[in-house]
C-alpha positions as CSV (number, residue, x, y, z in Angstrom):
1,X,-136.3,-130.9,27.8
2,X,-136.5,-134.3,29.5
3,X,-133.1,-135.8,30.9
4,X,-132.7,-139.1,29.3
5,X,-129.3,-140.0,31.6
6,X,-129.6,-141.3,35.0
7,X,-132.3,-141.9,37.3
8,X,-135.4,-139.4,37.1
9,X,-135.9,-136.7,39.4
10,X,-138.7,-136.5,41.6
11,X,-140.5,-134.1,39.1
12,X,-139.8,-136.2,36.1
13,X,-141.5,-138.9,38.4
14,X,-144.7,-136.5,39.0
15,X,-144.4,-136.0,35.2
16,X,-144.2,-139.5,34.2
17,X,-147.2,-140.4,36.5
18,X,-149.6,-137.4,35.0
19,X,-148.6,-139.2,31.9
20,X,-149.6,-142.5,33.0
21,X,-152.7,-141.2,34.6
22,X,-153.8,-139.4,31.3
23,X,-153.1,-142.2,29.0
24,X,-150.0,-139.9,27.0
25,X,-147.0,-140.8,28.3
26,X,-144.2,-140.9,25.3
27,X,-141.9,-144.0,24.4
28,X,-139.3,-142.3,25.7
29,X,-140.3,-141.3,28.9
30,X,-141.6,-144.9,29.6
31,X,-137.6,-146.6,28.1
32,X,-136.3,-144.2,30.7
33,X,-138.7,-144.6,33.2
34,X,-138.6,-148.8,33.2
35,X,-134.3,-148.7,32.2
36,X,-133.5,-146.2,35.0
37,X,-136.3,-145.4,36.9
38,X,-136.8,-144.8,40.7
39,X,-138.1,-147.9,42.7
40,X,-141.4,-148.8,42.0
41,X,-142.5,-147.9,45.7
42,X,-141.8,-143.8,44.8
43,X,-143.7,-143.9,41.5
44,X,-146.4,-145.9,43.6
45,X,-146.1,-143.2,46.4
46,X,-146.6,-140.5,44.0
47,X,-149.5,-142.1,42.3
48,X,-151.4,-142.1,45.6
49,X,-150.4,-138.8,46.6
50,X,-152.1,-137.6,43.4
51,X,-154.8,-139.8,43.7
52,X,-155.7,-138.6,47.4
53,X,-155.4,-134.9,46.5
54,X,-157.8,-135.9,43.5
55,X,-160.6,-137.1,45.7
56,X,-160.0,-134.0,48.4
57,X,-160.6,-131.6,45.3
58,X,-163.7,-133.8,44.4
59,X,-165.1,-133.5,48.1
60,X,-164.5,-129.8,48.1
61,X,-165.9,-129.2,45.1
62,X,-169.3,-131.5,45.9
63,X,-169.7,-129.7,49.4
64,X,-169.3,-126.0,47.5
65,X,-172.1,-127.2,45.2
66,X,-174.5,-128.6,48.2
67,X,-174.0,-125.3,50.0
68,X,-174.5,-122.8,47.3
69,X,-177.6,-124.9,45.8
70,X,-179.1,-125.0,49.5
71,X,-181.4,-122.1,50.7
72,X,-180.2,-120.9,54.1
C-alpha cells in the first residue's frame, strides 16, 4: 500500500513519475508527492532516466526491425 507519512522513497518516486507519465497518477499520490515530496531535481532526475531508457528501447527496437526486414 502506498506510505502516506514522510518523504517518498525512491520507488514511490519511480512510481509517482510512471503515473505522471501515463496521465493516472491518484490525488493522493500527487498531496503526498507536492506536501512531502523529494526535491524537484530527483523527480526531474528520474523522469529523464526514464525518458533516456525510453528512446534506447525505441532505437533497439527500430534497428531489429531494419535488420530483420533487410535481405542479407
Amino acid at each position: 500500500m502506498i506510505k502516506m507519512q514522510g518523504k517518498p522513497n525512491l520507488w514511490q518516486v519511480l512510481l509517482s513519475v510512471l503515473g505522471a507519465f501515463l496521465g493516472v497518477q491518484s490525488s493522493r499520490v500527487q498531496e503526498r508527492d507536492f506536501l512531502h515530496g523529494q526535491p524537484w531535481w530527483i523527480y526531474a532526475l528520474v523522469a529523464v532516466m526514464l525518458v533516456l531508457i525510453l528512446i534506447a528501447i525505441l532505437i533497439s527496437v527500430a534497428k531489429w526491425m531494419i535488420q530483420s526486414t533487410v535481405p542479407t
